[in-house]
Backbone as JSON, one array per atom type, in Angstrom:
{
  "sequence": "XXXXXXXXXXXXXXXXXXXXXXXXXXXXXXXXXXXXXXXXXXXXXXXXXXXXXXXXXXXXXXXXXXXXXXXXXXXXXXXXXXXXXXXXXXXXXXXXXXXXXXXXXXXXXXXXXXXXXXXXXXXXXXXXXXXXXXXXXXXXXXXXXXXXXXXXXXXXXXXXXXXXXXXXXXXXXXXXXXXXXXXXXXXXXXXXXXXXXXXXXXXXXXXXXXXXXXXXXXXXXXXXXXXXXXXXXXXXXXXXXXXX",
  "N": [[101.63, 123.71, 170.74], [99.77, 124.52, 168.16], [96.86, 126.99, 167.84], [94.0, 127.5, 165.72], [91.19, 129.65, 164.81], [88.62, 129.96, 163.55], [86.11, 132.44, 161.62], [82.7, 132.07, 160.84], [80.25, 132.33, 158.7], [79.67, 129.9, 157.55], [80.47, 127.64, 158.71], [80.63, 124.99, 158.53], [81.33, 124.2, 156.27], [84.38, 123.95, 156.64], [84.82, 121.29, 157.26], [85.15, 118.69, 156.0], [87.63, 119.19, 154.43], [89.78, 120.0, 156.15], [90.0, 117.47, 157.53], [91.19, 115.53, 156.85], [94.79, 113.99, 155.6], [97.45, 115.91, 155.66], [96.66, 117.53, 157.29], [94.75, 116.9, 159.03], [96.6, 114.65, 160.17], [98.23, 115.96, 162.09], [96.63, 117.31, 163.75], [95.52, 115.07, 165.04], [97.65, 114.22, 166.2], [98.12, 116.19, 167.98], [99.67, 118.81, 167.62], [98.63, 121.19, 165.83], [95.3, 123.02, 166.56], [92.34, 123.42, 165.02], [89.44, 125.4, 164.89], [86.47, 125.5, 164.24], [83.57, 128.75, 163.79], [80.5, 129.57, 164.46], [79.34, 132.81, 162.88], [76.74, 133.41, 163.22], [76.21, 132.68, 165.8], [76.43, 134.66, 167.05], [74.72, 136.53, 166.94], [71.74, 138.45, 167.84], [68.55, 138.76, 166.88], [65.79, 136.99, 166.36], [65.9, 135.84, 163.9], [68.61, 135.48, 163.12], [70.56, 137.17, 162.01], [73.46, 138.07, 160.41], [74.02, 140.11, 158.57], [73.12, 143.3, 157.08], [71.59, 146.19, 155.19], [73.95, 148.59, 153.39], [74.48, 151.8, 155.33], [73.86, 154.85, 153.24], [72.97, 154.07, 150.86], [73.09, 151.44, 147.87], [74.5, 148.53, 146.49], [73.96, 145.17, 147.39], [75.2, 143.6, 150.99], [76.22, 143.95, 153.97], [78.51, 142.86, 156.47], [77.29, 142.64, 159.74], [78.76, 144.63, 162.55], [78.49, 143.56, 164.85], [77.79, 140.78, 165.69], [80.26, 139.64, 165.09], [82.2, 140.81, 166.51], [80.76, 139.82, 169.05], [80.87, 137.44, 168.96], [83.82, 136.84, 169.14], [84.67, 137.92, 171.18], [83.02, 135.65, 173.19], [85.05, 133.8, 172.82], [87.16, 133.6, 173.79], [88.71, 135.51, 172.21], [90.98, 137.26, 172.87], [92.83, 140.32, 172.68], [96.47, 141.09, 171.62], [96.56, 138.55, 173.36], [96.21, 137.31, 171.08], [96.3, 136.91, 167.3], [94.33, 138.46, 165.23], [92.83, 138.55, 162.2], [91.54, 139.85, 159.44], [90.22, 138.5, 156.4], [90.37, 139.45, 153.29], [89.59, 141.0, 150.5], [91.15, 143.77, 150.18], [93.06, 143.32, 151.74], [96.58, 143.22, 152.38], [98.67, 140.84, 150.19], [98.98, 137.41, 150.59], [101.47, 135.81, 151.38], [104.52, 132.81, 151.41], [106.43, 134.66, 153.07], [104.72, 135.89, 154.87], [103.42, 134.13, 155.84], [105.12, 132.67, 157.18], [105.47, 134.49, 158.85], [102.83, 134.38, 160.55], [103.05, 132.24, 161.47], [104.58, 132.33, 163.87], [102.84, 133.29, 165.59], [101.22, 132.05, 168.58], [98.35, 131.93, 168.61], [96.13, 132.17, 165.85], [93.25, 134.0, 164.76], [91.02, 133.85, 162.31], [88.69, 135.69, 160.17], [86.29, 135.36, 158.34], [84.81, 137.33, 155.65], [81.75, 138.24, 153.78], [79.47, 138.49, 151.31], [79.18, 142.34, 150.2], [81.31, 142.85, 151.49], [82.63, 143.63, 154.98], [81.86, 145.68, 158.16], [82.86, 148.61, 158.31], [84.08, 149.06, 160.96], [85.09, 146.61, 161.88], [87.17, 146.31, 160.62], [88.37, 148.48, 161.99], [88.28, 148.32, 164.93], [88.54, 145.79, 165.95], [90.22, 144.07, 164.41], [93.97, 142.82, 163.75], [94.96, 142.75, 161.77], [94.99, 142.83, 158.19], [94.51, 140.49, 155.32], [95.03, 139.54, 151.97], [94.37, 136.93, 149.66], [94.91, 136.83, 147.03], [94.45, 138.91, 143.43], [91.39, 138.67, 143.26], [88.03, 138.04, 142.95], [85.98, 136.24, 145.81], [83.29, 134.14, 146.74], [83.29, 134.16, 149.42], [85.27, 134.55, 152.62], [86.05, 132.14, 153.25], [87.28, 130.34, 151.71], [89.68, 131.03, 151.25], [90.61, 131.2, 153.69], [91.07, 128.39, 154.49], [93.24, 128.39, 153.01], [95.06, 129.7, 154.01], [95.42, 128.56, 156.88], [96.46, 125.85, 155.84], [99.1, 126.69, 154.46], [100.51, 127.89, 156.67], [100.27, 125.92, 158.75], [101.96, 124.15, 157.7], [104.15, 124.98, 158.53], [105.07, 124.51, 161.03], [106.35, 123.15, 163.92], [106.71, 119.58, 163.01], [104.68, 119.39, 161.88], [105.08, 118.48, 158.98], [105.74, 115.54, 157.89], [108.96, 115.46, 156.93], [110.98, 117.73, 157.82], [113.0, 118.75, 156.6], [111.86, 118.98, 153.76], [110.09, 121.3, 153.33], [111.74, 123.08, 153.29], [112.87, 123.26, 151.29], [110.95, 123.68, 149.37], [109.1, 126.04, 146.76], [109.43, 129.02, 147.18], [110.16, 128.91, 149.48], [112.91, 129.74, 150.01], [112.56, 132.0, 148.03], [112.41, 131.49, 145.77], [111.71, 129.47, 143.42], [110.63, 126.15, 143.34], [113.18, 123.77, 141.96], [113.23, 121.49, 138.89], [111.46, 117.97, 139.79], [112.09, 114.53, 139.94], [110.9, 111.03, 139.58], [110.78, 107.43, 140.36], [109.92, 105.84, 136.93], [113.11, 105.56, 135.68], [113.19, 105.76, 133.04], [110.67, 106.48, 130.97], [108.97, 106.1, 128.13], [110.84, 107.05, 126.68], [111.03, 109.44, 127.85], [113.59, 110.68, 129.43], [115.39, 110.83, 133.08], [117.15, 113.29, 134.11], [120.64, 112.78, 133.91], [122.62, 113.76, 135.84], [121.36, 113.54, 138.34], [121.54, 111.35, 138.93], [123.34, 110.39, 139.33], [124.81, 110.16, 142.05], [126.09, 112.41, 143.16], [126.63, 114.38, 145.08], [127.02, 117.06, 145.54], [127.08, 117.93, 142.68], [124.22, 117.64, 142.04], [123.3, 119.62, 143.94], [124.19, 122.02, 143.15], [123.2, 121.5, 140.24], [120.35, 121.81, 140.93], [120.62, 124.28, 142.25], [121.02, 125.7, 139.89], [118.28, 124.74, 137.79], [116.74, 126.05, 139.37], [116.95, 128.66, 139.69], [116.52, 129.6, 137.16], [114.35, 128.4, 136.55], [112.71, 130.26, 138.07], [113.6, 132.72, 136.77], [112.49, 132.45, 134.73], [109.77, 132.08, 134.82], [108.77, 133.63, 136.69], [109.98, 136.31, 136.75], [109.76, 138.25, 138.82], [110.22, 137.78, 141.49], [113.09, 137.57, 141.91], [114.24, 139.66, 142.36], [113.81, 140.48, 145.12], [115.09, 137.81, 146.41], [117.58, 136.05, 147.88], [120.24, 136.54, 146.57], [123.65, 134.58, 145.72], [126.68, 136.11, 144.57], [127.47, 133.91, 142.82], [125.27, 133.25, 141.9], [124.14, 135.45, 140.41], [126.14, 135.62, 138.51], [125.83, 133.35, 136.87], [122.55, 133.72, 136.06], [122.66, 135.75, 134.74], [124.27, 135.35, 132.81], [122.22, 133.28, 131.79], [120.5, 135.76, 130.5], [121.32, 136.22, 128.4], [121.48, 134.46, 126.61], [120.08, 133.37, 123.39]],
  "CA": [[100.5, 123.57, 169.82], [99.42, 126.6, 167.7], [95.52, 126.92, 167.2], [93.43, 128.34, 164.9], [89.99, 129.97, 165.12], [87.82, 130.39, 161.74], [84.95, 132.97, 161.92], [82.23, 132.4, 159.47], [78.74, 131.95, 158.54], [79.44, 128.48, 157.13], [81.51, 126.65, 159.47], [80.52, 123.25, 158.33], [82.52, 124.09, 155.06], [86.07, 123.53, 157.01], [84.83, 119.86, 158.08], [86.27, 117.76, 155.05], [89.11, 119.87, 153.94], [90.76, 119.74, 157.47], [89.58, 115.85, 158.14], [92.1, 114.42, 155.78], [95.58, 114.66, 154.82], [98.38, 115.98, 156.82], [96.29, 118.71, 158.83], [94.33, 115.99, 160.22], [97.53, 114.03, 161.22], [98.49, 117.33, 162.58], [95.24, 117.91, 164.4], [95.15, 113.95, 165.47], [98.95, 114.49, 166.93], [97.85, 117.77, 168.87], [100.3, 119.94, 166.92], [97.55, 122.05, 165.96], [94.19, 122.96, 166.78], [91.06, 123.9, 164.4], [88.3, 125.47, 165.28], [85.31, 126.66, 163.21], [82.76, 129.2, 164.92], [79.54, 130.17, 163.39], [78.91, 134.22, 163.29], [75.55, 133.59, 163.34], [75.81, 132.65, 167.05], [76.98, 136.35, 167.62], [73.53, 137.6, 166.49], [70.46, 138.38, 168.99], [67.46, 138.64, 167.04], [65.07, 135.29, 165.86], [66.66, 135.2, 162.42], [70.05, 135.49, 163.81], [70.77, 137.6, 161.06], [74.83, 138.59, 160.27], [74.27, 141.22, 157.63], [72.18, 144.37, 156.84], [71.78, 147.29, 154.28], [74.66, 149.77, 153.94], [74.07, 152.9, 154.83], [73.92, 155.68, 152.49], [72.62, 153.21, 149.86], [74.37, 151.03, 147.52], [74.01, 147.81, 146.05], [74.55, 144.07, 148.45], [74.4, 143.38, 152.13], [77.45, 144.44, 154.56], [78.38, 141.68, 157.43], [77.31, 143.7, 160.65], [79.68, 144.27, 163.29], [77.87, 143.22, 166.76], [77.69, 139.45, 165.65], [81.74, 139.36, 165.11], [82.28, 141.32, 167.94], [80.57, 139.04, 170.55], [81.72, 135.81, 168.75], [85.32, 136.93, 169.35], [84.51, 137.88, 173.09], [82.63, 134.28, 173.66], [85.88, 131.85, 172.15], [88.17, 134.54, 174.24], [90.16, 135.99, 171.31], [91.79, 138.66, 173.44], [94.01, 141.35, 171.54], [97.51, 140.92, 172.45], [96.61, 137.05, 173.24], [95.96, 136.21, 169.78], [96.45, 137.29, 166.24], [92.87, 138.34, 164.91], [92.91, 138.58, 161.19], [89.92, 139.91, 158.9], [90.6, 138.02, 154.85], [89.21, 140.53, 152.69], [90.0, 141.68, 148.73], [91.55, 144.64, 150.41], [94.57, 142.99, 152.67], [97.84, 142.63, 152.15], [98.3, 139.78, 149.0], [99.9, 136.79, 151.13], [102.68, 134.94, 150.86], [105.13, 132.88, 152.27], [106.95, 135.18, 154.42], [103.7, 136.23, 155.73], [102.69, 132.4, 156.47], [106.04, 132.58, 158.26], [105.34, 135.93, 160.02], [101.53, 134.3, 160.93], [103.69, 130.54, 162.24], [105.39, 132.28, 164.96], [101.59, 133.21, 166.57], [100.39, 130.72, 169.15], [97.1, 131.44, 168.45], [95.36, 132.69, 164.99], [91.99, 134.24, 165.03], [90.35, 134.42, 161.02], [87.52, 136.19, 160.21], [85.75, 135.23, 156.76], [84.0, 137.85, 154.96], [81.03, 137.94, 153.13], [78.45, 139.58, 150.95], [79.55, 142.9, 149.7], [82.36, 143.18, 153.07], [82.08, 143.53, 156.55], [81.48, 147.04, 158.96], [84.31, 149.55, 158.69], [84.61, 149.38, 162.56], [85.61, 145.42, 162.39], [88.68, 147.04, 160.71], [89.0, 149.88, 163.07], [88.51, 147.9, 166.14], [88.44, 144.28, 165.66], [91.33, 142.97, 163.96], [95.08, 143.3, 164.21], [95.81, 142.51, 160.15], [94.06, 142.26, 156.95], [95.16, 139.09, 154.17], [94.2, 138.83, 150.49], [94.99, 135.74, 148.67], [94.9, 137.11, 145.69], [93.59, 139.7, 143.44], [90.27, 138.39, 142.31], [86.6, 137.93, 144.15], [85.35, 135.36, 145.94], [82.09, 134.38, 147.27], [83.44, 134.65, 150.63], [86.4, 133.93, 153.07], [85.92, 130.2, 153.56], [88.44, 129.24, 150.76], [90.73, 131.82, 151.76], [90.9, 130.28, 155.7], [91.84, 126.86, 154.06], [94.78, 128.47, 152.38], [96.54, 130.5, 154.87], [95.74, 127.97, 157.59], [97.12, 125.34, 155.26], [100.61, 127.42, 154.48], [100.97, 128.06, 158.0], [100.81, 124.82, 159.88], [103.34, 123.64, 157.25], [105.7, 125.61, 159.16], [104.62, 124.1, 162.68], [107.44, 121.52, 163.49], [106.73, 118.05, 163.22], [103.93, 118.48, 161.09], [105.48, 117.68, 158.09], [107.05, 114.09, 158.04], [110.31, 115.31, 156.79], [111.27, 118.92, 158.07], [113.93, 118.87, 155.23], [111.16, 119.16, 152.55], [109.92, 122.63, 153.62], [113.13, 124.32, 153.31], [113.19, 123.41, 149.07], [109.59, 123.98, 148.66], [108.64, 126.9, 146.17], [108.91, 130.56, 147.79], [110.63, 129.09, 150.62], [114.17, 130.84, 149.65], [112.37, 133.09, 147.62], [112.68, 130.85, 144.56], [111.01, 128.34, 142.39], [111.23, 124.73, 143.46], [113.67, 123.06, 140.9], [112.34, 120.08, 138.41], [111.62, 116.85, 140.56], [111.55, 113.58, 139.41], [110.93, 109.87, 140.43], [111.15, 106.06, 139.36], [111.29, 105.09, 136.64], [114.65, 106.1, 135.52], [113.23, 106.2, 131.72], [109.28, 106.51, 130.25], [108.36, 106.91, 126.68], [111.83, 107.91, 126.68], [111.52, 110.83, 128.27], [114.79, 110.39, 130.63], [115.84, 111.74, 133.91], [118.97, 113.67, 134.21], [122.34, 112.0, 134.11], [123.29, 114.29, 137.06], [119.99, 112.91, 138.94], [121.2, 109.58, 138.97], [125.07, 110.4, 139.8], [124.85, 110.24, 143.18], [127.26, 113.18, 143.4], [125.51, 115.04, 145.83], [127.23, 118.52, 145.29], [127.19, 118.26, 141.67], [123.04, 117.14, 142.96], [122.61, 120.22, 144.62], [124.18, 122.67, 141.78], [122.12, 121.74, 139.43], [118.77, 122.27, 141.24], [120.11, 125.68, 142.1], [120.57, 126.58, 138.33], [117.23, 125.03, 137.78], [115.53, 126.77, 140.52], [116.95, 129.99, 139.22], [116.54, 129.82, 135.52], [112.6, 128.23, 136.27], [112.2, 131.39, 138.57], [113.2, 133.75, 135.92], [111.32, 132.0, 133.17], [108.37, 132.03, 135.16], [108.57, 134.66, 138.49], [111.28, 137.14, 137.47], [109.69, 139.21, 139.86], [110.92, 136.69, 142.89], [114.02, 137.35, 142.15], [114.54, 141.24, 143.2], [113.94, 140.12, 146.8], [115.59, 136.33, 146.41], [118.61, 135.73, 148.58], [121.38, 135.54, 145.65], [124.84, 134.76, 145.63], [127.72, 136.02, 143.36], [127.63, 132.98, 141.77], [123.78, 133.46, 140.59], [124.14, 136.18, 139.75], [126.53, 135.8, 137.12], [124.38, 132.88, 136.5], [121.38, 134.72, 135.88], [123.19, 137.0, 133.6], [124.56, 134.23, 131.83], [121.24, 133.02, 130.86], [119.76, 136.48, 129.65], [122.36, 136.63, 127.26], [121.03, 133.5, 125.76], [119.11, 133.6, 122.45]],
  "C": [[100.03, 124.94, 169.34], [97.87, 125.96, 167.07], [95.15, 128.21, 166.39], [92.16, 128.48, 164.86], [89.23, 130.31, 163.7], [86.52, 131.2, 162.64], [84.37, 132.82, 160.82], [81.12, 131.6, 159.23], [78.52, 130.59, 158.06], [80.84, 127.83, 157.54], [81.69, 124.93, 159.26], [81.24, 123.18, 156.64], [84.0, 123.4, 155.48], [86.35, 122.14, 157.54], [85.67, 118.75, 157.82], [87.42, 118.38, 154.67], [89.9, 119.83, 155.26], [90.52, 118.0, 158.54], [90.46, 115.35, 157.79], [93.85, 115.04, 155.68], [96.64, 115.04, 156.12], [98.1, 117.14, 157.65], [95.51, 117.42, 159.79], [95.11, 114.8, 161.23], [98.06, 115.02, 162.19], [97.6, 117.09, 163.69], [95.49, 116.51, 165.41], [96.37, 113.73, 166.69], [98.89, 115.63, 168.15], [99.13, 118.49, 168.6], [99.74, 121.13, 166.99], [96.04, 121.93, 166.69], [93.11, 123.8, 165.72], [90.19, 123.95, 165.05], [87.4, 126.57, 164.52], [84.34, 127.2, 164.09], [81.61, 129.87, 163.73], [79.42, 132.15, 163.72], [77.78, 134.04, 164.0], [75.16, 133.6, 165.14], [75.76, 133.89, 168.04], [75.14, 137.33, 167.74], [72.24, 137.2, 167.61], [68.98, 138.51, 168.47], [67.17, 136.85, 166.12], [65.57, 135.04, 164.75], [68.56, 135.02, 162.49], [70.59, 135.82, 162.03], [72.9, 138.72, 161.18], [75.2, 139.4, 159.29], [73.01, 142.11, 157.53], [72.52, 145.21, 155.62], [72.71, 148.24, 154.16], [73.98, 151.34, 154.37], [74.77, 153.82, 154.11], [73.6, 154.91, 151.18], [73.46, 152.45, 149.56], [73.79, 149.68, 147.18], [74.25, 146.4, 147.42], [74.34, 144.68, 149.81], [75.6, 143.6, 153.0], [76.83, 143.21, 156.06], [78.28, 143.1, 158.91], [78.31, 143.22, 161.78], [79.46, 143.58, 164.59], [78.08, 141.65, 166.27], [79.0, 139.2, 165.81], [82.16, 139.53, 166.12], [81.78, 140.01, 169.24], [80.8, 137.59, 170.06], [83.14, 135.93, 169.59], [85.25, 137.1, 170.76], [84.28, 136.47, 173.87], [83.6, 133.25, 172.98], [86.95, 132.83, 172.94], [89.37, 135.28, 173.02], [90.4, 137.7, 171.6], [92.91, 139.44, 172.87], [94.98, 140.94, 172.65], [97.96, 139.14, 172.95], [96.9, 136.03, 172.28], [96.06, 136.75, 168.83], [95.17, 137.67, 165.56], [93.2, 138.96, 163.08], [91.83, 138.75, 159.98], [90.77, 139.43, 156.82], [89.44, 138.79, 154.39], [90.37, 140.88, 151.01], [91.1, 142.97, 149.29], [92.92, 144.92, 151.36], [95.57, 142.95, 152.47], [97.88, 141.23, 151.42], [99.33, 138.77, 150.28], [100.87, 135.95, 150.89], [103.28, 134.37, 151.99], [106.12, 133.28, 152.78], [105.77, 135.92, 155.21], [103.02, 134.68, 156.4], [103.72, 132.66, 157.65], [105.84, 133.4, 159.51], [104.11, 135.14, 160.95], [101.82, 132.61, 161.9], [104.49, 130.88, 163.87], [103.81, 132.83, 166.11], [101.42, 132.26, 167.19], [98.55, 130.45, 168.85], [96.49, 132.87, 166.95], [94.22, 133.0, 164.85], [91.65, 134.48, 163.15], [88.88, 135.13, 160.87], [87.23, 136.15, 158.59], [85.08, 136.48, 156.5], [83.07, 137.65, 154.27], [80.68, 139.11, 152.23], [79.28, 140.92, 150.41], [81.13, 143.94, 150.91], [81.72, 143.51, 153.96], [82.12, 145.39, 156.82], [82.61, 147.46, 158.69], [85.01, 149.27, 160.36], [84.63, 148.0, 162.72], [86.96, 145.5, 161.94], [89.22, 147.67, 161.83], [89.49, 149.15, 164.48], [88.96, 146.75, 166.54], [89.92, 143.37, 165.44], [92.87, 143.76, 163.95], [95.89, 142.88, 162.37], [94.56, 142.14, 159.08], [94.64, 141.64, 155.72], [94.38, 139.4, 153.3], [94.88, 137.64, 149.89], [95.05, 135.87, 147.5], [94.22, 138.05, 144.82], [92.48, 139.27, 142.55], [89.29, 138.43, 143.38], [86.24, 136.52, 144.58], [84.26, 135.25, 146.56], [82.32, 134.74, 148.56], [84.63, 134.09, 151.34], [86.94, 132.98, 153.72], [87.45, 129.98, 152.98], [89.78, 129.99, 150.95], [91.52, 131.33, 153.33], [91.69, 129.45, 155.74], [93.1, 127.04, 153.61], [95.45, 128.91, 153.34], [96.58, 129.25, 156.32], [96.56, 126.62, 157.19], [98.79, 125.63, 154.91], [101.11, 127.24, 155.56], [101.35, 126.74, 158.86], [101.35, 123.9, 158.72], [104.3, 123.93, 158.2], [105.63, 125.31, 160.55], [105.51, 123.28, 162.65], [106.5, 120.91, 164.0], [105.49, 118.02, 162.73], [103.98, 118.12, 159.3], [106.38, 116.31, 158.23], [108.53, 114.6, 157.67], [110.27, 117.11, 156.54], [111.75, 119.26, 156.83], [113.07, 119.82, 153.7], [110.55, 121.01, 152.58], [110.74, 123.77, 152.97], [113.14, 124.16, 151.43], [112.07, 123.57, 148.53], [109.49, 125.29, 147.77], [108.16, 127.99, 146.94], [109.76, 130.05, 149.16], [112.36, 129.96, 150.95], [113.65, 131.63, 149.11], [112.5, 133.01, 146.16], [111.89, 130.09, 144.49], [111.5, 127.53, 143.1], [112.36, 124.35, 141.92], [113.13, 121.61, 140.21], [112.71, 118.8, 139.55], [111.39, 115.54, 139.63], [111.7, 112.32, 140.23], [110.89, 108.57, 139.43], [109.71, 106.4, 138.66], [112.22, 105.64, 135.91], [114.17, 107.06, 133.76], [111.69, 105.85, 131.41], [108.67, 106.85, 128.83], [109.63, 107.72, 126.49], [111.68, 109.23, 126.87], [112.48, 110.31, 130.07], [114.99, 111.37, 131.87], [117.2, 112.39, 134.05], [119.76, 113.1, 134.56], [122.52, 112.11, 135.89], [122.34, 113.51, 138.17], [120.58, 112.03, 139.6], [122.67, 109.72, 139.04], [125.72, 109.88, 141.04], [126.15, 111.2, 143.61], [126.09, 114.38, 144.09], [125.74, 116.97, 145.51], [126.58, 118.44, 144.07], [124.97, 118.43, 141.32], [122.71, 118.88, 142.66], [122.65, 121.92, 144.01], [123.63, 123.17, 141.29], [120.87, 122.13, 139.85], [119.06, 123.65, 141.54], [120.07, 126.3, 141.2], [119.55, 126.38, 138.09], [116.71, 125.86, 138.33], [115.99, 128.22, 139.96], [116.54, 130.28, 137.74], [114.56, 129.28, 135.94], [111.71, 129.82, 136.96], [112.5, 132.88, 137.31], [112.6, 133.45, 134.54], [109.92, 132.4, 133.02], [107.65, 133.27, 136.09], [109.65, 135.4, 138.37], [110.98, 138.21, 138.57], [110.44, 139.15, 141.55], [112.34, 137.17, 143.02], [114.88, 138.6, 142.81], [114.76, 141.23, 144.65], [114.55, 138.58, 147.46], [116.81, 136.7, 147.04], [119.87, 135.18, 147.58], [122.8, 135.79, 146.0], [125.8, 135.73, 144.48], [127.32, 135.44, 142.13], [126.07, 132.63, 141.06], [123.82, 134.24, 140.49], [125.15, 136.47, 138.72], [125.88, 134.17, 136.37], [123.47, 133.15, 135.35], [121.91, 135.72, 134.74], [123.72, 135.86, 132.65], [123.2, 134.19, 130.63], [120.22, 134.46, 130.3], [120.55, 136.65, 128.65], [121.76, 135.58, 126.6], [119.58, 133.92, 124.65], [118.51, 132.95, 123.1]]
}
């Protein structure tokens, strides 16, 4: 079972998004484990306050470090035990081979951010990696939690119904999924591929890798610098830039 620890001032955010769906068959199976933890419980005076003023001025409210700090002490997330992870604008952009890298942990520790970021010294001391999901702002690192813990216990066996599906998902070679389709055969005449419906399983499996390469450089030629290609996509791939 691989668990996961959320830190973050609004823990009752992760209630419905991990109730439903195939984390909660997950969760219901004991695959995984979720667990949301409030900061606030970290904090010692009457307002149980988890941010202050920077110093040296400045605009916004910086998450202070003592509240994080003694959360992570009181759920035991011992360095070396556990993966502790601060999501911040400033991390490493993630992906999956970092879901992958973050699937072979038994135990994940997150730490949301807030407000205008957390203490320098929850970097320094605190955590053992810093994630961005992307480069834009968000209010804070709630919606960020949901994604990487979402990626990740994909890659947990047995909590996808059909292992199989993983392996052709989008980014999992390092490529585009290829077009999918399903009944019925024909809609508003728009048809499914001949080959589709061949039952020629090579001829099948082919074609989705020319799709999957021609949608990745349509869309993600960047993917493809670090993509796992053959020979035979790569003259491919050269094929189709030659095309008007």
């Amino acid at each position: 079972m691989m668990r996961f620890d959320i830190l973050s001032i609004f823990p009752e955010m992760f209630e419905s998004f991990f109730g439903c769906s195939l984390l909660k068959k997950a969760r219901d199976r004991g695959l995984i484990r979720i667990e949301a933890h409030n900061i606030r419980d970290g904090a010692t005076d009457r307002h149980r306050m988890t941010d202050d003023y920077p110093y040296g001025g400045g605009a916004g409210m910086v998450m202070k470090v003592e509240p994080i700090a003694r959360v992570l002490e009181a759920i035991d997330a011992v360095p070396g035990e556990c993966l502790r992870v601060l999501l911040t604008p400033q991390g490493e952009t993630f992906s999956q081979a970092i879901a992958g890298e973050l699937a072979q942990s038994s135990r994940v520790v997150l730490i949301c951010g807030h407000y205008e970021g957390v203490d320098e010294r929850v970097r320094q001391n605190l955590v053992d990696r810093e994630i961005s999901i992307g480069d834009y702002v968000l209010t804070g690192g709630e919606a960020a939690a949901m994604v990487v813990v979402d990626a990740v216990a994909r890659l947990i066996p047995g909590v996808l119904g059909n292992e199989e599906s993983a392996r052709h998902e989008s980014f999992a070679k390092g490529l585009l999924e290829s077009p999918q389709y399903t009944r019925p055969e024909e809609f508003r005449g728009w048809k499914v591929p001949d080959v589709l419906l061949s039952g020629h399983h090579r001829e099948i499996e082919d074609w989705r890798r020319r799709e999957s390469l021609k949608r990745t450089l349509e869309r993600r030629p960047d993917l493809l610098a670090t993509a796992a290609l053959t020979e035979k996509d790569r003259t491919f791939l050269e094929d189709l830039k030659k095309e008007p």
